[in-house]
N, C-alpha and C positions, 0 to 999 in steps of 0.2 A: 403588626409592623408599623399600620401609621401612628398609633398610642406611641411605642419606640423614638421616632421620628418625630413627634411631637415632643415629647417632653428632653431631648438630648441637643434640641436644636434652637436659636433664635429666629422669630417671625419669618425673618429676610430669607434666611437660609433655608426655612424649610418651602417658603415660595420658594425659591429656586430651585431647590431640587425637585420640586413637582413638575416646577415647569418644563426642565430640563427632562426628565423621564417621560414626558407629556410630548416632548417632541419627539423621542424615539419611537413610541409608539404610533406617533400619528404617520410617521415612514413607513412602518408596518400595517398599516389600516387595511390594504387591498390583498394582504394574504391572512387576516383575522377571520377567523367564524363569529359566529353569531353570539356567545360567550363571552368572546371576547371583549366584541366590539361595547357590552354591555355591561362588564369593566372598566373601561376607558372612558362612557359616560359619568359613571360615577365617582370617577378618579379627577374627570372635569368639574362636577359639581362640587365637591371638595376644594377643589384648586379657586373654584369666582366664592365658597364659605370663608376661606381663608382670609384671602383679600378683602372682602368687605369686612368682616370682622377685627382687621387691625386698622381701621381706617379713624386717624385722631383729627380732631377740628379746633384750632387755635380760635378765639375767640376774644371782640371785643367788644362788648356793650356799651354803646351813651345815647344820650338823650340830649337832640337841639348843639350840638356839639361839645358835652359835658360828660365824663364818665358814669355810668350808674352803679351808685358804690355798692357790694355786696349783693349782686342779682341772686333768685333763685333759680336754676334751670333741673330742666331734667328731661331726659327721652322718653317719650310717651309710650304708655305698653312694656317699661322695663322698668328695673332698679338702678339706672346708670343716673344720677344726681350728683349735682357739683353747686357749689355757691361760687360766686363768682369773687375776684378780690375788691379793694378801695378803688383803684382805677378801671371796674367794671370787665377784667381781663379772668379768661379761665381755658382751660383745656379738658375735654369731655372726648370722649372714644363712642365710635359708632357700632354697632355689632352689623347692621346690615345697611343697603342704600335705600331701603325705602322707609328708614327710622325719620321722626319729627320731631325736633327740640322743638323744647315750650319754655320761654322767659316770663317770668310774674317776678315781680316787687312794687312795694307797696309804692304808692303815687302815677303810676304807670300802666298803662294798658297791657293786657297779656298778650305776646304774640308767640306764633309759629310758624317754624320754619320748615319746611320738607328736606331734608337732606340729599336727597337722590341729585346730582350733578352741579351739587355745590364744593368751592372751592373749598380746601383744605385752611385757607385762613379767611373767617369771615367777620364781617362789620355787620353789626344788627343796632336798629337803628330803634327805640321805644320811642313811642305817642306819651306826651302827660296826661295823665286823666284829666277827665272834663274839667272838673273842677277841685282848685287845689286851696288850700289853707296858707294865707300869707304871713311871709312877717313872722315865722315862729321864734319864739323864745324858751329855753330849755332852762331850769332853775333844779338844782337839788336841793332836799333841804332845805326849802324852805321855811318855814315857821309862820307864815301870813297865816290870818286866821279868816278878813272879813273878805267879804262877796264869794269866800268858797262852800259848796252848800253841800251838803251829805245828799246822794241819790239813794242809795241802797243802807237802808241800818247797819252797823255790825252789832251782829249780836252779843252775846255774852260768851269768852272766850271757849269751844269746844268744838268737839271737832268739825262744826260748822260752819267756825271761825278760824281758820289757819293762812299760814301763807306757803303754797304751790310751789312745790319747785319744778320749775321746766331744766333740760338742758340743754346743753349748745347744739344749736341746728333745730330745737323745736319751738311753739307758742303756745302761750294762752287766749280766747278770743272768747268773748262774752256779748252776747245779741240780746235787747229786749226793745219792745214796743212802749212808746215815749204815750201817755197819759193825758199829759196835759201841755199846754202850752210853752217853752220852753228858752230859752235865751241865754245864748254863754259864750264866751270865748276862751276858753281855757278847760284843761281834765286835768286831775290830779291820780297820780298812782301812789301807792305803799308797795315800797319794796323790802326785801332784807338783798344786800349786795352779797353773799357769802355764806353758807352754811355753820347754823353755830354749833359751838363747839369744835369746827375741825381745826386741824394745823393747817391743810394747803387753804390758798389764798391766789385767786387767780384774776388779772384783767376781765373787764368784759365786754363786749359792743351788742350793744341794747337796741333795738326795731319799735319803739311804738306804733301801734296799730289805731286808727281812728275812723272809719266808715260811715257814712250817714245814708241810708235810703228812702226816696222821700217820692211820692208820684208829683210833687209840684216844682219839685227841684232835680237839675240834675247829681248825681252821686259826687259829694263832698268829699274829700279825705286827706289825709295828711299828706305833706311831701315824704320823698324817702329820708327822714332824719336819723341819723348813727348817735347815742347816748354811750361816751364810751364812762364807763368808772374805772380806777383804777384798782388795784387789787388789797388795798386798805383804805377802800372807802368807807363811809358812814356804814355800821352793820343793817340799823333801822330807818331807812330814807324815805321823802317825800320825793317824786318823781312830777315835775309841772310842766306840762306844755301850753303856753299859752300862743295865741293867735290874733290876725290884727282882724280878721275878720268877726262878724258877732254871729253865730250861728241860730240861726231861729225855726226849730223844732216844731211840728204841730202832730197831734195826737195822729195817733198809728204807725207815724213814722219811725224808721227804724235806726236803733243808734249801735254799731257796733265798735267794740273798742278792745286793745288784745295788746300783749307783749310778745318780743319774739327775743329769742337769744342767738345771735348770730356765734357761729362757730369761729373762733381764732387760725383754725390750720382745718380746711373741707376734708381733705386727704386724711388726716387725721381727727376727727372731732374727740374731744376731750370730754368722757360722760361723768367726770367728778367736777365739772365746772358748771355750777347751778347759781340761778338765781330764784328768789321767792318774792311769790306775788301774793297780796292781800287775798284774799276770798272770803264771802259770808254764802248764808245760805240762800236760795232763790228768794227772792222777794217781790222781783218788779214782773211787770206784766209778761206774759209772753217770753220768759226770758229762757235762755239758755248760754250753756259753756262747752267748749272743747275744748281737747290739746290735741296739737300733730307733732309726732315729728317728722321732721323734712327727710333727716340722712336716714331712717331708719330704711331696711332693705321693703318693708313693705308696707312703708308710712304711714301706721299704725293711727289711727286719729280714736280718741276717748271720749267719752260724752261724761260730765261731771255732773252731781248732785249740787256744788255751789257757784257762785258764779263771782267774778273780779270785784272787788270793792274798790269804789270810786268816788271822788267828789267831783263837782263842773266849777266854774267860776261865772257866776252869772252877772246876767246884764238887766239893769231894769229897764 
């Protein structure tokens, strides 16, 4: 009967007829046996599952009074995951009141929030990380050749050498332990915009990833910058971020650096819309690579045999 009722009826309506039937019977409570009455609990618990489970949360993120474009969020202990849009705005649905969104994007502190007797439209407010990278400037395509230095070889073209393709809603992220002494303002990526060979051709909004760990420093890292291409860009691109600060690296320190591919439509994510990242094979110290994806129902993360080919643009 209540599968019936469930599936014939919208949210609203089928709360109300619960609740409706819910007060007949609570009239009849003092002539119930013991059967009954144990019924009635359970037709109550069903009535506060309902209710919290259609409970939606409008949503709007910024930072310092600024939207934060493209948040990541998600309810923790579920597969309920949404990106947020440009003006940092989303709508995410709660299953119960004692669920807890978690916001992360890159430049910004992770927070959480407990949902249990908050309002149905909320303002969440991010911290900038400690420390941010100023002054960026974003170049495609460039063709400069001096003070960029090769960090990782690529080897000779096989399949140790290829370029990754992530899709929309996941990254690439590549971590290794810094050797020697180090000084640069700028990363360089290879990208392919577009899958060759095919006909479709799709926009894209690009995440650069840039991390530094360091015990003498506090954690460095990129702002949130959006890289958008259009969907006839360059097939083979140089991807440059440079920065006005000079980064100075000291042995053990840790350098992590990653692409992410924001999703054009959350609700939808498009899995023919890929972009490819350089890769060689391990080389540097300590190193290692992942992928996640974000949308994926059980956000699947992979450990790779190679890891992101890079150059820096150094400083003497």
């Amino acid at each position: 009967m209540l599968l019936f009722i469930k599936h014939n009826y919208n949210a609203k309506t089928f709360y109300n007829s619960i609740k409706k039937h819910l007060s007949l019977l609570l009239n009849r409570i003092k002539t119930m046996n013991f059967k009954n009455l144990k019924l009635l609990l359970i037709f109550s618990f069903i009535l506060n599952s309902v209710s919290y489970s259609q409970k939606k949360y409008d949503i709007s993120i910024t930072s310092e009074a600024n939207p934060v474009a493209f948040p990541y969020t998600y309810i923790k202990n579920s597969n309920i995951i949404k990106y947020g849009n440009k003006e940092g705005k989303l709508t995410i649905n709660s299953n119960s009141e004692s669920d807890t969104l978690r916001i992360e994007c890159n430049g910004y502190l992770p927070k959480e929030i407990p949902l249990q007797n908050q309002s149905e439209n909320l303002s969440i407010t991010l911290e900038p990380s400690t420390e941010i990278l100023e002054e960026i400037v974003i170049s495609v395509h460039n063709n400069e050749k001096s003070k960029w230095q090769k960090i990782n070889k690529k080897t000779k073209k096989t399949f140790e050498t290829e370029y990754f393709g992530i899709f929309e809603g996941s990254h690439i992220i590549s971590s290794y332990k810094i050797e020697t002494v180090t000084k640069f303002n700028g990363i360089r990526f290879f990208v392919i915009t577009n899958e060759v060979g095919k006909d479709f051709l799709f926009n894209k909004k690009v995440r650069p990833i840039l991390i530094i760990n360091s015990e003498n420093l506090s954690d460095i890292m990129l702002p949130n910058k959006i890289i958008y291409f259009e969907k006839d860009a360059q097939l083979y691109t140089k991807l440059d971020i440079e920065f006005k600060n000079t980064v100075n690296l000291m042995p053990d320190d840790t350098l992590t650096i990653g692409i992410e591919l924001i999703p054009e439509d959350s609700e939808n994510p498009n899995m023919k819309n890929v972009i490819g990242v350089l890769t060689t094979k391990h080389l540097l110290k300590e190193s290692k690579t992942v992928t996640n994806n974000y949308l994926s129902k059980t956000q699947k993360t992979g450990h790779l045999n190679q890891d992101i080919y890079f150059e820096l643009k150094m400083v003497k």
